[in-house]
MIZA-99957 format. One record per residue (C-alpha): residue in three letters; x, y, z. Coordinates in steps of 0.25 Angstrom, whole numbers, plus 2048, in hexadecimal, padded with zeros to 3 digits. Example, Ala and Ser with C-alpha at 12.3 -4.5 7.8 and 13.67 -1.06 7.14 Angstrom:
2
ALA8317EE81F
SER8377FC81D
! end
This chain:
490
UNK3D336D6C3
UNK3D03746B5
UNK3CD3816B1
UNK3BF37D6AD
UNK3BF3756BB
UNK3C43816C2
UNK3B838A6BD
UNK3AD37F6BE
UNK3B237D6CC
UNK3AB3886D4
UNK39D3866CC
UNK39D37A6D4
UNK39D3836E1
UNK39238C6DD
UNK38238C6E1
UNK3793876D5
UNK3753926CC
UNK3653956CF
UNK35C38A6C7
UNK3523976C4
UNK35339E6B7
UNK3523AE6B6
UNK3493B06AE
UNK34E3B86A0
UNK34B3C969F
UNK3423C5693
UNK33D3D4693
UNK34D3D868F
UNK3513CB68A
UNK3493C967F
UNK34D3DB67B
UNK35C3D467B
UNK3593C7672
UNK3503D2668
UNK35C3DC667
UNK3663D1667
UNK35E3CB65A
UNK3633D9652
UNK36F3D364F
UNK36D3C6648
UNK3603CC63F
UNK3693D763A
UNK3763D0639
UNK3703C2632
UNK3673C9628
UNK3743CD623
UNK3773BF61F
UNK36F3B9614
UNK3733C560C
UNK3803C760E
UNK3853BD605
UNK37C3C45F8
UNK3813D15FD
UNK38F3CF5FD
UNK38D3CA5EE
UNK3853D55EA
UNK38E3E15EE
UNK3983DB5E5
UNK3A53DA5F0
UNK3A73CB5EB
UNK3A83CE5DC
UNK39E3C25D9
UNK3A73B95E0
UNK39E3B15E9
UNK3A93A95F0
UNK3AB3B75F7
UNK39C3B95FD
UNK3A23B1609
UNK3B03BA60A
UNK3A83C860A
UNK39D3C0613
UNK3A63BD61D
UNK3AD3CA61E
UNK3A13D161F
UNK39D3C962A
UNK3AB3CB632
UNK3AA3DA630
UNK39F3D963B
UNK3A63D1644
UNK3B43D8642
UNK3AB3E5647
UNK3A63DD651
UNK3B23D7658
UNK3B63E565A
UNK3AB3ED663
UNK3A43E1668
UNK3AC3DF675
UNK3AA3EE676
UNK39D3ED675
UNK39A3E3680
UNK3A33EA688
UNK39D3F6687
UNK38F3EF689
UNK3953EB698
UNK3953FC699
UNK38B404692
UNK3803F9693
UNK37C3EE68A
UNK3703F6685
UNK37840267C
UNK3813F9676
UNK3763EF66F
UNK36F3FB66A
UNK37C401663
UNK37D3F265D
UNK36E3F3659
UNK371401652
UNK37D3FE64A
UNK3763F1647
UNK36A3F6640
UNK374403639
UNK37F3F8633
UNK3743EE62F
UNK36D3F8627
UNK37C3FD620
UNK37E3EF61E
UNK3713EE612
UNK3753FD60F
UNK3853F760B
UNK3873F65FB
UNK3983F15FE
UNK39E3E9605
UNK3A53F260D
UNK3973F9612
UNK3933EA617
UNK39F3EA61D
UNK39F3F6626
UNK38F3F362A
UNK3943E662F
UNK3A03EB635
UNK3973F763D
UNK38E3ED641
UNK3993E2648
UNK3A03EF64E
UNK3933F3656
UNK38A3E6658
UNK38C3E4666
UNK37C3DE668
UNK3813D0668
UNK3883D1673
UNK3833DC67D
UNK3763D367A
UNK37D3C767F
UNK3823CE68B
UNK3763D3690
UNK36F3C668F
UNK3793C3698
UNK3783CD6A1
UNK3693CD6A4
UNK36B3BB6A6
UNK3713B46B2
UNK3753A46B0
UNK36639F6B0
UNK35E3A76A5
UNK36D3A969E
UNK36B39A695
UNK35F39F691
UNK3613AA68E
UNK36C3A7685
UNK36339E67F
UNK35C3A9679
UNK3663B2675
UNK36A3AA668
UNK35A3AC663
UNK35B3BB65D
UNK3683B6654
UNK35F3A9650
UNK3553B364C
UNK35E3BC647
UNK3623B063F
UNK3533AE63B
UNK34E3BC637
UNK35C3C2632
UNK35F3B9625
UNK3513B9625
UNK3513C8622
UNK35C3C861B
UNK35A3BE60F
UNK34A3C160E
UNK34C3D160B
UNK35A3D2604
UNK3593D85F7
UNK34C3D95FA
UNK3493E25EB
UNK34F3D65E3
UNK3453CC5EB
UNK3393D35EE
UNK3383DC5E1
UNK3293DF5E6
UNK32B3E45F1
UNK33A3EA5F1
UNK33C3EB5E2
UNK33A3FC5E4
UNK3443FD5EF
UNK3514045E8
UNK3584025F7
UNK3553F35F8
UNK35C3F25E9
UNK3663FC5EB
UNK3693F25FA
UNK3633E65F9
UNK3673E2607
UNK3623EF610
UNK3533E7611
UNK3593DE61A
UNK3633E5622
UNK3583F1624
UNK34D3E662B
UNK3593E1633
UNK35F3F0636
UNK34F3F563B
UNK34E3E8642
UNK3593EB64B
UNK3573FA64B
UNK3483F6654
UNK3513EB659
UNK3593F965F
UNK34C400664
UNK3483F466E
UNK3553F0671
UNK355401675
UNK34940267D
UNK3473F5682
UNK3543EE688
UNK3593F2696
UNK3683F1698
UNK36E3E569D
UNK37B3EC6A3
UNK3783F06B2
UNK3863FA6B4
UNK3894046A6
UNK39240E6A5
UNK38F41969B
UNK39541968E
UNK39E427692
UNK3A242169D
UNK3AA415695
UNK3AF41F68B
UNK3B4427697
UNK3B941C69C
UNK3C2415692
UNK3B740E68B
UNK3B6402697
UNK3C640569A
UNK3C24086A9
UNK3B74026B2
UNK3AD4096BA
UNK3AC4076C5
UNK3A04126C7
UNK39340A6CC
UNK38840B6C3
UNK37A4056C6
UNK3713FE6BB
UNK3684076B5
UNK3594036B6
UNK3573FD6A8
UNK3613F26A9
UNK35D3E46A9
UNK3653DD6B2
UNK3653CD6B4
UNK35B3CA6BE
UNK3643BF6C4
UNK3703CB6C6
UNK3663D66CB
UNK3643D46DB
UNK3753D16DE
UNK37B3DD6E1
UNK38A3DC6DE
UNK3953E76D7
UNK3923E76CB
UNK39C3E26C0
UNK3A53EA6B6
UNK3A83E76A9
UNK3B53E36A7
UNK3C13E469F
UNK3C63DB694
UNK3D23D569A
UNK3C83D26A7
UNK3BE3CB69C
UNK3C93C1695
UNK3C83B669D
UNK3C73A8699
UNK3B93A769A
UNK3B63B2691
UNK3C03AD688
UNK3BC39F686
UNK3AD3A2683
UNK3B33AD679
UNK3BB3A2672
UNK3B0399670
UNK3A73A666D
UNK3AE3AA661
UNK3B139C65D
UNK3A439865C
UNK39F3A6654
UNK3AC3A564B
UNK3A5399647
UNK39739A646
UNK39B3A963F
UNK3A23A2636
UNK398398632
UNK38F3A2631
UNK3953A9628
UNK39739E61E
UNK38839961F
UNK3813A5618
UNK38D3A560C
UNK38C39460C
UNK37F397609
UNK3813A25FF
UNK38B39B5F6
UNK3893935EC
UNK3883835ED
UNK3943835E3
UNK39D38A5EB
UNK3993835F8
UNK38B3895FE
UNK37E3885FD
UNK3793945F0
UNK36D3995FA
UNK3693A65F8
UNK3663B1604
UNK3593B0607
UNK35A39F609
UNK3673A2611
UNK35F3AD61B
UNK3533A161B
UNK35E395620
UNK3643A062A
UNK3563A5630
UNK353394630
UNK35F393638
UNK35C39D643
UNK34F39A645
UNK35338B648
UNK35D392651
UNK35139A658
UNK34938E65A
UNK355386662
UNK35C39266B
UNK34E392670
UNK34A385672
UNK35637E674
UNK361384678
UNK35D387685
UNK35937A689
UNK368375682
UNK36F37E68A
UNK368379697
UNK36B36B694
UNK37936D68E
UNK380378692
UNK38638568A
UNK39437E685
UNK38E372681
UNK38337A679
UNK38F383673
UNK397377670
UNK38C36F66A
UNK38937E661
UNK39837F65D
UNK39A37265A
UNK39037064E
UNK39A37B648
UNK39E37063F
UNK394368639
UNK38E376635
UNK39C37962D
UNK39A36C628
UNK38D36F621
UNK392377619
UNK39836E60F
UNK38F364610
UNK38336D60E
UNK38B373601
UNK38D3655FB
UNK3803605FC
UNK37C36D5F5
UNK38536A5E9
UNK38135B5E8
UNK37235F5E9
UNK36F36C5E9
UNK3673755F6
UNK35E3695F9
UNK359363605
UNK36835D60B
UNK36D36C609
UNK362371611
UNK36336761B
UNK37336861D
UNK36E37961F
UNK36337462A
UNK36E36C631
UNK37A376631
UNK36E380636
UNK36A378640
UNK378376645
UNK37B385645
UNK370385650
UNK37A37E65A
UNK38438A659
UNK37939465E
UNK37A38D66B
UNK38A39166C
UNK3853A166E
UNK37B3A067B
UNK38539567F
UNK39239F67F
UNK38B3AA684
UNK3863A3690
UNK3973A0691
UNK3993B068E
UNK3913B269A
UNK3983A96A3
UNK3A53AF69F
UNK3A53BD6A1
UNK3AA3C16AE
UNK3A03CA6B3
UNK3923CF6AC
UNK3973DD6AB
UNK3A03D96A0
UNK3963CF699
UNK3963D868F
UNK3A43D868D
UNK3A63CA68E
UNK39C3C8683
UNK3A53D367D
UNK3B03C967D
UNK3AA3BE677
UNK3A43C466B
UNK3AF3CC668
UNK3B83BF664
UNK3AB3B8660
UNK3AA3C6656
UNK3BA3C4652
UNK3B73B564E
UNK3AB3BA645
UNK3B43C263E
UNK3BE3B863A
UNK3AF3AE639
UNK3A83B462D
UNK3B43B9625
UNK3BB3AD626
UNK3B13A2624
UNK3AA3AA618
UNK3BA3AC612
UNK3BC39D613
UNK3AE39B60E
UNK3B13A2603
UNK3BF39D600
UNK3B938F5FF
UNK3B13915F6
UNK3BB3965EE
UNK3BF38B5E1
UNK3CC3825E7
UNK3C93855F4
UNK3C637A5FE
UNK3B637B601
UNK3B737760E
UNK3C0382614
UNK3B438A61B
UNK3AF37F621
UNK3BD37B627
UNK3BC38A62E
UNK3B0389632
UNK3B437B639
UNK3C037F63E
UNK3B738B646
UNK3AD38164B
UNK3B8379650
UNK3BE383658
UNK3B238965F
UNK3AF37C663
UNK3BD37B66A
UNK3BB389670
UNK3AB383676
UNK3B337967E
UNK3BA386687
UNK3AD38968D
UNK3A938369A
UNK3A037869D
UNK39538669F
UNK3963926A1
UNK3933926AF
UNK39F38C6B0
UNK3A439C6AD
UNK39A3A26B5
UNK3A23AC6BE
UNK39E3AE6CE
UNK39B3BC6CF
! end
C-alpha cells in the first residue's frame, strides 16, 4: 500500500460530511475581505509609477536597461523584510489574538506608504519598503481568521471570496496611481499652485492610498471581533521567553470573539499552539513547496510585466507610458473580479482544488511566451490591434493563476495540525513563499535587464521565467487528490 493509499485509507471509514452549509458570518466577514483590501490598494498604486520614478531620482544615470535592476531590487527589499517577521507574526497572532496584530499591520501600512511619496533617493524608497515587508502581517492573519471562523462546508466558499479585495485592489490601485502621479505637470489647472505636488510629484497617490487604509484602520478597530477564542497577554509571552514555554493556564474566550458556529456547542480541551519542530511535518511542507513555488513565479512575472511595458519596442517592450500601464492593470482585475465570483466556485465544486491549481499553474507558460511574441508584432506593426489582442489574451490567462491561492489555502488549512496553530501554519508557508519573492523580483528584473543589453541573448528572461513555471508545476503534483485527504480526526 502507498503513502497516498495509507492516508486516503481511513476517509473510506468515516461517516459522510453533513450535506448542509454553514451559513458565512457576513456581519464579520465582509469587516475581514474590507481590511484585507488595504494591502493591495496601497501596494499596487505603487506600481504604474515606479518605473518613471526610479528614472527621475536620477539612481540609473539615464541608463534605461537599469529601470528593471533597481525595480527589482526595490521590490525584494520588501520581501527580504518580510521573510523575517512574518512566521513571527502568525505566530504571535495564535497568542495575542488575530485582532491587534492586523491593526499594527494597517498602521505601519498607512506611515510607510505615505514615506514612500515623501522619498527623493533611492535609499529613502528603500527603507519605506523595507518597513513596510518587516511589519505587514494583514495578509496572513486575515487568511487565518477566515479560517478560524469556517468549517469544511462554507470554507470553499469562502475562499472563493477571499481573492476579491486583491482583484480590486488590482482595479483601484494602478488606478490611483497612474491617474494622479505628477499630478502639477498633468493637471496644471488644478495642481499647477501646489509647490509640495512639484517638489514630490508622487505623494498624491501614495496620500489617497495612505488615508484609505488609515479609515480602513478605524473599522477594522471598532468593528471586527477577534477570532481567537484562548489569548495570553502580551507580558505574559515576554515573561515567558516569547512562546519558549507553553501555558497550560485555562483561559476562557472573552465575550467579543467570533467563534465558528460549526465548533461552538462541542466542549473539548482546547488546543495549544505548538512549536516549530512539532509543525514541520510533511503536510505543511508540501503545501509550502508548492506555495512558494508557484509565488516565486507569479512574483516574478509580475515584476516584469509593469517594466515589459515601460521599455521601449526597441529594446524588447511595449514604450507604454504609466497611466496606460495603470488602465491594462485595473482592466485585468476587474476581469478577475468578475470570474472568482461567478466561476470559481461552481469550478471548484465540479473540479476540485488541485485540479483548479494545476490548470492556474499551468498556464505559467504560454503567458511567458507572450512576451516575445507580443514584442515582435509591435516591432513589425507598431501598438495595433494584434498587440493589444496578444495583452487581452496573456491577461486573460493570468486569470487562471488567481484560482491557485483560494485553492492552496483550502490545502493550508487541511495541514495545519490543530487550529490553535493555523496562524502558525500559515506563518510557515508565507515565510518561504516571502524568501522565494525576494530572489522573484530581483532576479527576473536583473535578467530582464541584462537581456536587453546589446549582445545578449534576448530570450534569457523568458528561459527563467520558464524554468519557474516548470517547477511549480512539478511541486502541484505533491498535493493530494483534496485536501480532505489531510483533514486531521481531532
Amino acid at each position: 500500500m502507498t503513502a497516498q493509499d495509507e492516508e486516503e485509507a481511513p476517509l473510506l471509514q468515516q461517516p459522510e460530511q453533513p450535506t448542509t452549509r454553514t451559513p458565512l458570518p457576513w456581519d464579520q466577514f465582509w469587516i475581514i475581505l474590507f481590511a484585507q483590501l488595504s494591502d493591495p490598494v496601497s501596494s499596487l498604486t505603487l506600481t504604474p509609477f515606479i518605473p518613471e520614478l526610479i528614472r527621475d531620482i536620477g539612481v540609473t544615470d539615464g541608463d534605461e536597461t537599469q529601470v528593471g535592476y533597481y525595480f527589482g531590487i526595490l521590490q525584494s527589499s520588501y520581501y527580504a523584510a518580510h521573510v523575517l517577521t512574518i512566521f513571527h507574526w502568525g505566530r504571535l497572532s495564535d497568542h495575542i489574538g488575530r485582532k491587534p496584530v492586523i491593526l499594527i499591520a494597517l498602521l505601519t501600512m498607512s506611515a510607510s506608504t505615505i514615506s514612500f511619496g515623501l522619498s527623493k533617493t533611492f535609499l529613502g524608497l528603500l527603507a519605506s519598503r523595507a518597513v513596510r515587508g518587516a511589519f505587514n502581517s494583514s495578509n496572513i492573519v486575515i487568511e487565518s481568521m477566515v479560517m478560524d471562523i469556517t468549517d469544511v462546508t462554507n470554507m470553499p466558499r469562502a475562499y472563493g471570496y477571499v481573492p476579491i479585495p486583491w482583484l480590486i485592489g488590482g482595479i483601484v490601485g494602478p488606478l490611483i496611481g497612474g491617474s494622479f502621479s505628477r499630478p502639477a505637470d498633468r493637471f496644471p489647472d488644478i495642481f499647477g499652485g501646489s509647490e509640495l505636488l512639484k517638489t514630490y510629484p508622487y505623494l498624491l497617490p501614495c496620500s489617497i492610498s495612505a488615508i484609505f487604509v488609515a479609515a480602513t484602520w478605524l473599522v477594522t478597530y471598532f468593528c471586527l471581533k477577534e477570532s481567537v477564542s484562548t489569548r495570553t497577554a502580551l507580558w505574559e509571552l515576554i515573561k515567558g521567553g516569547l512562546f519558549r514555554q507553553s501555558y497550560a493556564k485555562s483561559r476562557q474566550p472573552p465575550s467579543n470573539v467570533l467563534i465558528n458556529p460549526g465548533e461552538a456547542n462541542h466542549e473539548e480541551v482546547q488546543p495549544k499552539p505548538l512549536s516549530l519542530r512539532a509543525l514541520l511535518t510533511p503536510k505543511v511542507l508540501t503545501v509550502t513547496a508548492s506555495y512558494a513555488a508557484m509565488g516565486l513565479f507569479r512574483i516574478a512575472f509580475i515584476s516584469v510585466l509593469p517594466v515589459f511595458y515601460a521599455t521601449s519596442i526597441k529594446l524588447g517592450g511595449l514604450s507604454l507610458n504609466a497611466p496606460r500601464i495603470g488602465n491594462i492593470l485595473a482592466a485585468q482585475g476587474a476581469a478577475h473580479v468578475i470570474f472568482q465570483l461567478f466561476f470559481y466556485p461552481r469550478l471548484h465544486d465540479h473540479f476540485g482544488a488541485r485540479a483548479l491549481h494545476i490548470t492556474g499553474i499551468g498556464s505559467s507558460i504560454p503567458l511567458v511566451i507572450l512576451f516575445p511574441v507580443t514584442n515582435t508584432l509591435a516591432r513589425a506593426y507598431g501598438i495595433g490591434l494584434l498587440v493589444w489582442l496578444c495583452v487581452a489574451i496573456q491577461l486573460t490567462l493570468m486569470i487562471s493563476l488567481t484560482m491557485c491561492y483560494p485553492c492552496l489555502s483550502l490545502f493550508i488549512k487541511a495541514a495545519a495540525p490543530n487550529r490553535a496553530s493555523l496562524g502558525a501554519t500559515n506563518g510557515i508557508v508565507q515565510m518561504f513563499d516571502a524568501g522565494a519573492r525576494v530572489i522573484g523580483p530581483a532576479s527576473a528584473a536583473s535578467i530582464f535587464s541584462y537581456s536587453l543589453q546589446e549582445g545578449h541573448d534576448a530570450w534569457l528572461i523568458y528561459y527563467f521565467l520558464m524554468a519557474i513555471g516548470f517547477l511549480a508545476v512539478g511541486a502541484s503534483l505533491l498535493l493530494p487528490r483534496d485536501p480532505s485527504v489531510w483533514e486531521d480526526r481531532q
